[in-house]
N, C-alpha and C positions, 0 to 999 in steps of 0.2 A: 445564571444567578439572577434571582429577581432584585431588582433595582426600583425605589421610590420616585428617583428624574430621570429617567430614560434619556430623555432629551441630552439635561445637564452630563449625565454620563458619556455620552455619544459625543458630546463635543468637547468634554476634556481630555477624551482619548481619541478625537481627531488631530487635537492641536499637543500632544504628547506623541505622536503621531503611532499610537496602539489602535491596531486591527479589533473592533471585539464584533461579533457576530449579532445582527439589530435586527432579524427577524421573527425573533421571538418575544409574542406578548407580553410587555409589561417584563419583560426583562433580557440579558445579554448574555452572548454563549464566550465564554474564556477558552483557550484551549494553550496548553504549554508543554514542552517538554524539556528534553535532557540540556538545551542549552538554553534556558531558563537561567535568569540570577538572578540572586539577593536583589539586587537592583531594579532587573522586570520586575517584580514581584511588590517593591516596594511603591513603584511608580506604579504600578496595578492597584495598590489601594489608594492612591494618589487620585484615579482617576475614576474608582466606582467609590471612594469615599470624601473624597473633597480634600484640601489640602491639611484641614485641623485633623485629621481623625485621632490623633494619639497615640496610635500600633508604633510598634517599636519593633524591629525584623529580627535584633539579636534574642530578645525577651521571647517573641516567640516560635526561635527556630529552639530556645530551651524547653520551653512549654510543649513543643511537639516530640520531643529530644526523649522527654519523661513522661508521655501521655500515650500509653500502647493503641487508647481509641483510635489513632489515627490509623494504623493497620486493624482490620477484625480480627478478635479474637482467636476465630477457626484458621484465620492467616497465619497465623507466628510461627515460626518454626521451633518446635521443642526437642529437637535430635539434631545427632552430629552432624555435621557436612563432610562431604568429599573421603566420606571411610573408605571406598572403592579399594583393594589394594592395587590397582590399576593408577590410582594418583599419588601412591606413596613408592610405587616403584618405579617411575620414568622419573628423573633429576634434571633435566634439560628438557630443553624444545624440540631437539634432536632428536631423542627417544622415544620423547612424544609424539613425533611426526612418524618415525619409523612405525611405531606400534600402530597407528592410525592408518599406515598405510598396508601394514599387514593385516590390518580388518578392514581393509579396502577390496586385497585381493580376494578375501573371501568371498564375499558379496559376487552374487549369479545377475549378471547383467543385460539388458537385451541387444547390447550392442556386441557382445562377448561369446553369445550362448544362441542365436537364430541367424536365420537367413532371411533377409525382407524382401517380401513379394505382396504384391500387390496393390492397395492404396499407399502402402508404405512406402515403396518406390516411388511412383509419381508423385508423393509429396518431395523429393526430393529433382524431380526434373527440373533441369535449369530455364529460366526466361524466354532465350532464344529458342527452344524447343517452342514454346506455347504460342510464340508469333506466329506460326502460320497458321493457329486456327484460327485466326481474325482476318487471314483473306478471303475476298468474295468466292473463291473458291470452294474456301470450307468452310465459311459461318452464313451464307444466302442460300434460299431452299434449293431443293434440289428443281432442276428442271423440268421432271415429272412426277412434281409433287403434287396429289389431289387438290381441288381446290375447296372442298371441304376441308382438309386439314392445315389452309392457311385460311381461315377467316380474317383474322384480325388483321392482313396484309387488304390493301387498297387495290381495286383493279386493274387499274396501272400496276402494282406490282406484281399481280398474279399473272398477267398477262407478257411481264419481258421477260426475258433470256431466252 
């Protein structure tokens, strides 16, 4: 939201103690959600409008109440909800849950329907498995490793073992 005192805004929403986002030019990033109140909202123009601004939060939660602008027009919904006969025929959570879980069992799943081989397996190999490839045994070159194919090793190390 562009703001006129960056400054003045920034530091009545330090001492309000509101977060607003100050690295955008010549103005401030807001960011709210579902547990938002009347209240944040009011102290929010308290502190990008200064204490006189005059908003009134009932006045204009009716103002947005009866102003469809605030949703876009291609937004609104103009049909029914929930005709499904699927939502007029479970009456409980019960039923609900039973019917969900019979279109659970439906459902071909890869845990259900294959055999894993391959990468798929060794994603599942456990820790201690993978410890021994960190001994000198099996992560240092091998003994009769060219010495063209370890350049990047020092000659002190091409030369032990």
């Amino acid at each position: 939201m562009e703001v006129a005192d960056k400054a003045g805004v920034l530091t009545r929403a330090e001492a309000a103690e509101i977060n607003l986002r100050s690295d955008i030019l010549n103005a401030v990033g807001i960011t709210l959600d579902e547990t938002t109140t009347r209240e944040n909202v009011m102290q929010l123009f308290n502190v990008l409008l200064g204490d006189n601004h005059g908003l009134d939060i009932d006045t204009l939660d009716k103002d947005v109440a009866h102003d469809s602008r605030s949703i876009q027009p291609a937004m609104l919904r103009d049909d029914e909800i929930l005709t499904h006969p699927v939502f007029n025929h479970y009456h409980s959570e019960t039923e609900m849950m039973r019917y969900m879980h019979s279109l659970e069992r439906k459902d071909l799943a890869l845990n259900q329907a294959m055999i894993p081989l391959g990468s798929c397996t060794m994603k599942l190999n456990a820790a201690a498995e993978m410890i021994p490839i960190t001994w000198p045994e099996f992560a240092e070159l091998h003994p009769f490793c060219p010495p063209e194919q370890a350049e990047r090793l020092s000659a002190d190390d091409r030369t032990a073992g």
